[in-house]
PASEBA-1860 file (N, C-alpha, C; in nm, 3 decimals):
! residues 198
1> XXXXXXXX> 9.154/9.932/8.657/9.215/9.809/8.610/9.112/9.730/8.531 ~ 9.150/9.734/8.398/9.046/9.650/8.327/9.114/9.496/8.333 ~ 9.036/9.413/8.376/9.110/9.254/8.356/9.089/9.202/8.271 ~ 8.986/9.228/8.171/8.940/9.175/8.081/9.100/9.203/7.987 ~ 9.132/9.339/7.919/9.233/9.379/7.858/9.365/9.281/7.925 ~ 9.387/9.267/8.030/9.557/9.222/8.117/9.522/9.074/8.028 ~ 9.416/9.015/8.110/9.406/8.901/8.056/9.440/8.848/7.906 ~ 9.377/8.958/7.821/9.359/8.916/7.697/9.487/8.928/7.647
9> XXXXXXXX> 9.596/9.011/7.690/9.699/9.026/7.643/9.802/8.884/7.650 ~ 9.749/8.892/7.779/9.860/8.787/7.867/9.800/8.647/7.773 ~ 9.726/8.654/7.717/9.641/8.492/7.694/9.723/8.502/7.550 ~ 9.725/8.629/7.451/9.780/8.640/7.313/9.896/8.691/7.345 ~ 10.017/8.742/7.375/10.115/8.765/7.409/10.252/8.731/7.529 ~ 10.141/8.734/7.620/10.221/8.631/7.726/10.275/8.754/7.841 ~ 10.269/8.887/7.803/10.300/8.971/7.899/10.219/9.081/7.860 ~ 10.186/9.138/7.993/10.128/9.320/7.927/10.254/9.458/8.071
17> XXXXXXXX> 10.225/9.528/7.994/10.250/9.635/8.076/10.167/9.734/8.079 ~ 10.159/9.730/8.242/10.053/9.882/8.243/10.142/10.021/8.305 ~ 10.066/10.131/8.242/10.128/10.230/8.314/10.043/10.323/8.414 ~ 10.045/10.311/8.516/10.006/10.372/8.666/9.860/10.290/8.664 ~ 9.870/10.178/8.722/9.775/10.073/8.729/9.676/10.121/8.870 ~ 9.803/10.198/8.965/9.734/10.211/9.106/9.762/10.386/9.093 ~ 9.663/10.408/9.198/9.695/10.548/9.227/9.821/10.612/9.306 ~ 9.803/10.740/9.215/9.992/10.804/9.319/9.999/10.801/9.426
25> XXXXXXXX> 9.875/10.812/9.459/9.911/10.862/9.606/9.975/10.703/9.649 ~ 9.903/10.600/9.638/9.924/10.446/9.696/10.061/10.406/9.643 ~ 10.097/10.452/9.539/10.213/10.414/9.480/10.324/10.538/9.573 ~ 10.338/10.632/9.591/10.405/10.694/9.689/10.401/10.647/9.818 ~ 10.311/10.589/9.891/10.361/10.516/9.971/10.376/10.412/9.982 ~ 10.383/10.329/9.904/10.455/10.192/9.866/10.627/10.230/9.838 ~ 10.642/10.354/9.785/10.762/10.414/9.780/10.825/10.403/9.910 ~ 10.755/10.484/9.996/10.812/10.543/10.155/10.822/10.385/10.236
33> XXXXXXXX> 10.774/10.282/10.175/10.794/10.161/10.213/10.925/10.076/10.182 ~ 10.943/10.131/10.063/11.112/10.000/9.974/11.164/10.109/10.014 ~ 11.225/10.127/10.123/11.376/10.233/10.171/11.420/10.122/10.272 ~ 11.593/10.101/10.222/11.629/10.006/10.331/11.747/10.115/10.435 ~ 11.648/10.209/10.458/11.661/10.318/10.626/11.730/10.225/10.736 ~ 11.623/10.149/10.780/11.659/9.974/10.872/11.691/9.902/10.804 ~ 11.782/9.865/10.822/11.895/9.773/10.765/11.874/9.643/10.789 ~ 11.771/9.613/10.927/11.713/9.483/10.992/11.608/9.428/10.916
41> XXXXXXXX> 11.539/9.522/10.833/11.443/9.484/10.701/11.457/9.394/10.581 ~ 11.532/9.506/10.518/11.621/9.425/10.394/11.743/9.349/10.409 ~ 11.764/9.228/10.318/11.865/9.166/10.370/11.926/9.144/10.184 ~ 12.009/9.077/10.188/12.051/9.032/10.067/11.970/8.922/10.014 ~ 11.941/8.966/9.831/11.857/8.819/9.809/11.985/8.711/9.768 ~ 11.908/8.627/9.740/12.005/8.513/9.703/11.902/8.437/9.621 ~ 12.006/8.340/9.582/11.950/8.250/9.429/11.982/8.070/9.474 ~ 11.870/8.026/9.416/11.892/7.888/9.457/11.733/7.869/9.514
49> XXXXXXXX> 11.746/7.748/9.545/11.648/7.689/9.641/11.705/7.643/9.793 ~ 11.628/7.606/9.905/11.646/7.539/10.007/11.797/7.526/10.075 ~ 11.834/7.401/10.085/12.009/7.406/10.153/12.097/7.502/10.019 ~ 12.003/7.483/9.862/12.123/7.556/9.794/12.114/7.696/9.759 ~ 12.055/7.726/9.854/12.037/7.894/9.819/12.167/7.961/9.857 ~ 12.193/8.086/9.804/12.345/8.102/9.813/12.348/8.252/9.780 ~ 12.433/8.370/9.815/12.388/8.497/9.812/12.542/8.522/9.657 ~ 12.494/8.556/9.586/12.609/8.575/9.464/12.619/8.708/9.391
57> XXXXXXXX> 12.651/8.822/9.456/12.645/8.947/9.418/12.645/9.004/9.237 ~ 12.756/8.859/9.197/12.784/8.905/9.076/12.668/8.811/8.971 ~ 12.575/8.762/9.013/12.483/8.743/8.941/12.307/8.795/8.961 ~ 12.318/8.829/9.118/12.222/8.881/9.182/12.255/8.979/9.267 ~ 12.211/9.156/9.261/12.292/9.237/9.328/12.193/9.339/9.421 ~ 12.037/9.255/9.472/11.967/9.347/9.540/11.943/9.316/9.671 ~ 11.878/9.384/9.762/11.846/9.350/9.881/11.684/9.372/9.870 ~ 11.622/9.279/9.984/11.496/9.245/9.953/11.420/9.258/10.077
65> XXXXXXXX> 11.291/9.290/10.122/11.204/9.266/10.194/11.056/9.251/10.195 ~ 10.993/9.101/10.210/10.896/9.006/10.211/10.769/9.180/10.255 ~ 10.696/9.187/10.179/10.571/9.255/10.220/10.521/9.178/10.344 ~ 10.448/9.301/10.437/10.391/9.247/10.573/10.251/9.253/10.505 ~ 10.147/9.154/10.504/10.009/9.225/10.528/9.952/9.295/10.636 ~ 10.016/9.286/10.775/9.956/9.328/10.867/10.012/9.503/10.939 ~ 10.103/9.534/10.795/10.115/9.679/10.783/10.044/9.754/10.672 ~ 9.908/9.850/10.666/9.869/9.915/10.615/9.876/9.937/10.458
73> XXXXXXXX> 10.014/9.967/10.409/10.048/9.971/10.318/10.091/9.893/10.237 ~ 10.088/9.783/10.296/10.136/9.634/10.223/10.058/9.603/10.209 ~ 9.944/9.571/10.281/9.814/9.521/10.253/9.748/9.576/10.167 ~ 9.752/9.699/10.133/9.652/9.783/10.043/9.713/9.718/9.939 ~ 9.847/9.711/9.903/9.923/9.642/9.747/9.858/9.530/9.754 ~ 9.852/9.443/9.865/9.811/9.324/9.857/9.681/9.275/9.810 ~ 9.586/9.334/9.901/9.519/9.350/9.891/9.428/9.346/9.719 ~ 9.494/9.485/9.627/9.492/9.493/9.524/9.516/9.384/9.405
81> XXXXXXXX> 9.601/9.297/9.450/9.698/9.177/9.407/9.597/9.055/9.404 ~ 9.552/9.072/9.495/9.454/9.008/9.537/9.336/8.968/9.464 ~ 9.248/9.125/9.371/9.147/9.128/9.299/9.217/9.084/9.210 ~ 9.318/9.094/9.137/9.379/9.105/9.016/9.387/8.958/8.985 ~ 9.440/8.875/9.104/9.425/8.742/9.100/9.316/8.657/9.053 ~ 9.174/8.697/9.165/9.093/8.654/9.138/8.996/8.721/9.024 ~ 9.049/8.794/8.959/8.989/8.862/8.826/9.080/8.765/8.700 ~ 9.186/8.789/8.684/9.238/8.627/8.607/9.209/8.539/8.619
89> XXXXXXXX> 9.156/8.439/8.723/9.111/8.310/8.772/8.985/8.340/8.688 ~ 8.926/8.427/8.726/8.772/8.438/8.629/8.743/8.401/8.527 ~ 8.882/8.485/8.439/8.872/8.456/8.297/8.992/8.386/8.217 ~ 9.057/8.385/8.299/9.165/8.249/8.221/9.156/8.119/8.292 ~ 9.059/8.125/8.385/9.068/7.980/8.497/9.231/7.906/8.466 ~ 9.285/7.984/8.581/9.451/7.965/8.587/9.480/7.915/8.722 ~ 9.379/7.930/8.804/9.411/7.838/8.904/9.520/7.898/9.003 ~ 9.558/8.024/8.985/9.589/8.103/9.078/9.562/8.041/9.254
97> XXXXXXXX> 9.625/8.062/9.316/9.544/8.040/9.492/9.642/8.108/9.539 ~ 9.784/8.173/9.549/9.806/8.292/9.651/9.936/8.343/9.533 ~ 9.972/8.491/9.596/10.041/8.608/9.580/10.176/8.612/9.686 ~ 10.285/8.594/9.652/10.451/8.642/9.707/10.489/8.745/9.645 ~ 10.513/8.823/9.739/10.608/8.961/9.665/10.693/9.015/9.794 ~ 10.821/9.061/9.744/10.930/9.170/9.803/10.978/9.274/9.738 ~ 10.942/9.361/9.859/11.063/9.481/9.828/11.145/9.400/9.751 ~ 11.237/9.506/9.653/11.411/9.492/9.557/11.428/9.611/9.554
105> XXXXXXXX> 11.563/9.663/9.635/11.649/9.764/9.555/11.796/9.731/9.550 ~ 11.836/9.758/9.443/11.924/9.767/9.383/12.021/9.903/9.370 ~ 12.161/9.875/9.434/12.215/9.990/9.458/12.275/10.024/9.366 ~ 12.338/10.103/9.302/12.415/10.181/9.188/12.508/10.028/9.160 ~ 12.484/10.017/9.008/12.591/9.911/8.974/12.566/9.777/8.951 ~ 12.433/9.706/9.036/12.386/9.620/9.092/12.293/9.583/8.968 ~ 12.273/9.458/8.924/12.193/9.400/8.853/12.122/9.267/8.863 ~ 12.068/9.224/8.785/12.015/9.070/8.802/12.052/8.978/8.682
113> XXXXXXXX> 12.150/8.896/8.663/12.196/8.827/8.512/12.080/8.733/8.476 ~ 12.070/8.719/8.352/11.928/8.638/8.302/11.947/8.561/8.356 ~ 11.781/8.533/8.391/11.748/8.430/8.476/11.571/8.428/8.425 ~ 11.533/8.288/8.516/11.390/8.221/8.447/11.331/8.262/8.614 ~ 11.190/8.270/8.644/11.150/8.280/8.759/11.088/8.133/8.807 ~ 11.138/8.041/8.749/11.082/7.900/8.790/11.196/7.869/8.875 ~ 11.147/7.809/9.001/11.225/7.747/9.058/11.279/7.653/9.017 ~ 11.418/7.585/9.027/11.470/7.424/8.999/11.359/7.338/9.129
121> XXXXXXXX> 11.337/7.239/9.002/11.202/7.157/9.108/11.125/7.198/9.134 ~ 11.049/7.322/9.073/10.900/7.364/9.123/10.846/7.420/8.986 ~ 10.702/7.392/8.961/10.668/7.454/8.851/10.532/7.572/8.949 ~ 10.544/7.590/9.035/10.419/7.672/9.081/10.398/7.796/9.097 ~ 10.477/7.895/9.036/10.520/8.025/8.963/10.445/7.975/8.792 ~ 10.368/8.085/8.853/10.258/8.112/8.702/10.277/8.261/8.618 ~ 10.267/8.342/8.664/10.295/8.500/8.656/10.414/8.590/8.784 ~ 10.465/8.612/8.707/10.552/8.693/8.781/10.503/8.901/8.735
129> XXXXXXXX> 10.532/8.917/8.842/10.503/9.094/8.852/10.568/9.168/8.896 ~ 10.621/9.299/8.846/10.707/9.369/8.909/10.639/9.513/8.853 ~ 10.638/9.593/8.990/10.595/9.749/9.020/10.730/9.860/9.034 ~ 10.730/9.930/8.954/10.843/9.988/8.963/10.816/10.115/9.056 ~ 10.879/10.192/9.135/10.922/10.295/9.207/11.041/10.388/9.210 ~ 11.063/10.424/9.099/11.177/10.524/9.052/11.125/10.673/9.015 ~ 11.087/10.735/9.101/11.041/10.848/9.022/11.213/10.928/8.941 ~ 11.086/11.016/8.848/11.183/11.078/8.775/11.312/10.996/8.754
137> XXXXXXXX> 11.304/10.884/8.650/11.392/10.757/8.634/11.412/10.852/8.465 ~ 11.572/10.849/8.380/11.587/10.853/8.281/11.656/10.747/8.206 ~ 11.659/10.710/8.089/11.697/10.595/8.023/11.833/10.598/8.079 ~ 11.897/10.666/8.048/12.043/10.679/8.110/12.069/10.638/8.208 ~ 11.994/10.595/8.293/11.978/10.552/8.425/11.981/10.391/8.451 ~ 11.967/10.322/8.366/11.987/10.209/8.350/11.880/10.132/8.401 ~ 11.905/9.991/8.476/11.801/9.933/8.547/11.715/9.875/8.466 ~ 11.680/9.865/8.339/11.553/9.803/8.290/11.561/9.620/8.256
145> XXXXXXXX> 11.460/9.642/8.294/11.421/9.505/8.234/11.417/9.422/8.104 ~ 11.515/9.340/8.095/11.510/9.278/7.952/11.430/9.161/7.923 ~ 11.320/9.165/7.851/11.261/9.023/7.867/11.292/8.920/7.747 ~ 11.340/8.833/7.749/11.370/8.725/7.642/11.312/8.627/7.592 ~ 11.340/8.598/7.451/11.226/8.477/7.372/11.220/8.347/7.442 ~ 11.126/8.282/7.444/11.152/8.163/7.516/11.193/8.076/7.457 ~ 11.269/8.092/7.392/11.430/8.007/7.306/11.490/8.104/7.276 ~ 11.648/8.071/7.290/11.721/8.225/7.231/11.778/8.345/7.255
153> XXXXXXXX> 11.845/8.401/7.212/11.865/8.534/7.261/11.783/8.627/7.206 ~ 11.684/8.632/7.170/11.629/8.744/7.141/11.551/8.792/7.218 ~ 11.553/8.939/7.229/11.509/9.052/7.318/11.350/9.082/7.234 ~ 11.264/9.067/7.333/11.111/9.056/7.291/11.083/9.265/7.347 ~ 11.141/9.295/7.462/11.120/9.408/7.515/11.202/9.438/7.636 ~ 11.202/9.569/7.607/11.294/9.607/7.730/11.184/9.737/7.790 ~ 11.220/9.702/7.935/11.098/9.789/8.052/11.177/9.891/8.108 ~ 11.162/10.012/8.086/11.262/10.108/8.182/11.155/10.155/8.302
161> XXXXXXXX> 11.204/10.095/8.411/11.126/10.098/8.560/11.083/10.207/8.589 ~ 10.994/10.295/8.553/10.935/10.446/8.592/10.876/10.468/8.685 ~ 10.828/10.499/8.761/10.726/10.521/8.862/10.589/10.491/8.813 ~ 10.525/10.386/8.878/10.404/10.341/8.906/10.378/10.236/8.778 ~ 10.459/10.188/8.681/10.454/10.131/8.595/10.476/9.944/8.627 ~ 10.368/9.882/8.624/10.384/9.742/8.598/10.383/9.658/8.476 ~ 10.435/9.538/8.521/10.443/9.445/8.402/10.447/9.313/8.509 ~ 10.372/9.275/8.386/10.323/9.103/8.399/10.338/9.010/8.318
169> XXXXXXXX> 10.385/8.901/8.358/10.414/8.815/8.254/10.433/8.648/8.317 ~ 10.463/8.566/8.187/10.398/8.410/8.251/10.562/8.368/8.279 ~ 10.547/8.284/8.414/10.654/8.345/8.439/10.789/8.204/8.337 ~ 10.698/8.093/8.320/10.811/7.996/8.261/10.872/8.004/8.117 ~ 10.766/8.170/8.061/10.771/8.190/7.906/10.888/8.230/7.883 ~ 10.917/8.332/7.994/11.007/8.476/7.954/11.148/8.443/8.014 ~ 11.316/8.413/7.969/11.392/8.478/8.035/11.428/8.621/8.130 ~ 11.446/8.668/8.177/11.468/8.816/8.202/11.582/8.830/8.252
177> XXXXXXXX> 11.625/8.988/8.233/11.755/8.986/8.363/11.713/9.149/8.369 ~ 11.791/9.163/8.444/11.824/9.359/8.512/11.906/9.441/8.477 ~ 11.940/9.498/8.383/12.061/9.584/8.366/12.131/9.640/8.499 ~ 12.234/9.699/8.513/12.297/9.691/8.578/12.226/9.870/8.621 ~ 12.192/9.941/8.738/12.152/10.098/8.760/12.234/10.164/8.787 ~ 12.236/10.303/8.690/12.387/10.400/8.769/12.334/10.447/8.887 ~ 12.218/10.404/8.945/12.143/10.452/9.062/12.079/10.341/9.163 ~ 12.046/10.430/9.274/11.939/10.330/9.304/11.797/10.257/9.250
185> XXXXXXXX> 11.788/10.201/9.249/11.624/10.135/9.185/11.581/10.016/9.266 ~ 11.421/10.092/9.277/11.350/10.065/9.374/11.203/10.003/9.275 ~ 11.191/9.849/9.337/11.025/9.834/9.294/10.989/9.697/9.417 ~ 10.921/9.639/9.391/10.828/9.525/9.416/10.820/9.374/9.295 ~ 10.904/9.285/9.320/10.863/9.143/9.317/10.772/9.080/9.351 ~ 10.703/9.046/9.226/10.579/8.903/9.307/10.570/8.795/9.214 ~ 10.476/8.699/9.281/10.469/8.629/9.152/10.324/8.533/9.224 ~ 10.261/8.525/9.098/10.090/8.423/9.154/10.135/8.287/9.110
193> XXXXXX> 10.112/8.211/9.213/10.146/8.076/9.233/9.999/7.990/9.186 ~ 10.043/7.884/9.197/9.938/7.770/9.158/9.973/7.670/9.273 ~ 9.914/7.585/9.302/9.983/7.495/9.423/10.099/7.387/9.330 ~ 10.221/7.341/9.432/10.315/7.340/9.359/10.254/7.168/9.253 ~ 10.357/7.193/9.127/10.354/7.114/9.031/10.484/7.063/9.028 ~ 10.505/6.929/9.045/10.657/6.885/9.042/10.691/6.817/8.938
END
C-alpha cells in the first residue's frame, strides 16, 4: 500500500481505486466472514438517522454486520484500516480519529438508490470505503457502483465489485448508488470519521 499514491489521488481527484490492496489469502477470509449462514448476525440495514431510521427495501436492499475487532479476522481488516488512516492523517492532515465498517450483502435483485454518505445533521464522514468480495464476479452480474458528479447527473465512474478490489472516496463529494445484482454481492462498508461537525 503506497499512501503517498491513495493520498495524492484522493487530494487531485477525490477518489482512487485499488486493485488487491490486501493479500488473498486475508481477503478470503474476510470472505468466509460476510456469509449471513447466522441469520442472528446480519440484520437489515436501514436509512435515516436516530428515531428516523427506517428499513426501506425499495431504496436500500442489503443486510449488514458491524465488524467485531475482537474476532481475528476483523481485526486484521481493521487493523489494516487503521495504518491507512494514520498514513492519510500524515499527509493530508485530515484529522481522521476512528474507522466504522459492516459487512453488506445484497441478495439477487437488491440495490442501493443514490444516495450521499453524509448523515442528515452530521458532517463527520470524511472518506467512505468499500472492499469488494465477489469472486469470479462478471459485468453481467450487475452490482456496481455508480459514483456521481457532485452536482448533477453525471456518472464520473462506475466500479464493478471484483474480488479484493477497493475504492475510496471523500465521502460529501460523491453521490453513489448500487445497481441492482442478478446475484449475491458481498463486500465491506466503512467510512473514516473526523469528530462530529454540526
Amino acid at each position: 500500500m503506497n499512501i503517498e499514491t491513495i493520498a495524492g489521488q484522493l487530494a487531485q481527484v477525490g477518489y482512487v481505486i485499488l486493485d488487491q490492496p490486501l493479500p488473498r489469502s486475508q481477503s478470503v477470509q474476510l470472505y468466509s466472514r460476510c456469509k449471513d449462514d447466522e441469520r442472528q448476525r446480519f440484520q437489515p440495514a436501514r436509512i435515516g438517522r436516530d428515531a428516523e431510521r427506517k428499513q426501506l427495501d425499495a431504496i436500500r436492499g442489503d443486510v449488514i454486520c458491524w465488524l467485531d475487532d475482537g474476532d481475528c479476522i476483523d481485526h486484521g481488516y481493521l487493523a489494516w484500516m487503521e495504518k491507512l488512516r494514520s498514513g492519510l492523517n500524515e499527509v493530508l492532515y485530515l484529522g481522521l480519529f476512528d474507522f466504522e465498517c459492516h459487512y453488506a450483502i445484497y441478495g439477487a435483485g437488491a440495490g442501493y438508490a443514490r444516495h450521499s454518505d453524509v448523515l442528515s445533521g452530521r458532517r463527520n464522514r470524511v472518506l467512505s470505503t468499500v472492499f469488494y468480495l465477489n469472486d469470479d464476479w462478471q459485468l453481467s452480474d450487475g452490482g456496481a457502483l455508480v459514483l456521481f458528479a457532485p452536482e448533477g447527473d453525471a456518472v464520473i465512474d462506475i466500479v464493478s465489485p471484483t474480488f479484493g478490489k477497493m475504492i475510496i472516496f471523500l465521502s460529501e463529494s460523491f453521490p453513489h448508488s448500487v445497481l441492482k445484482a442478478c446475484k449475491q454481492r458481498r463486500s465491506i462498508a466503512g467510512w473514516f470519521r473526523v469528530r462530529d461537525i454540526t
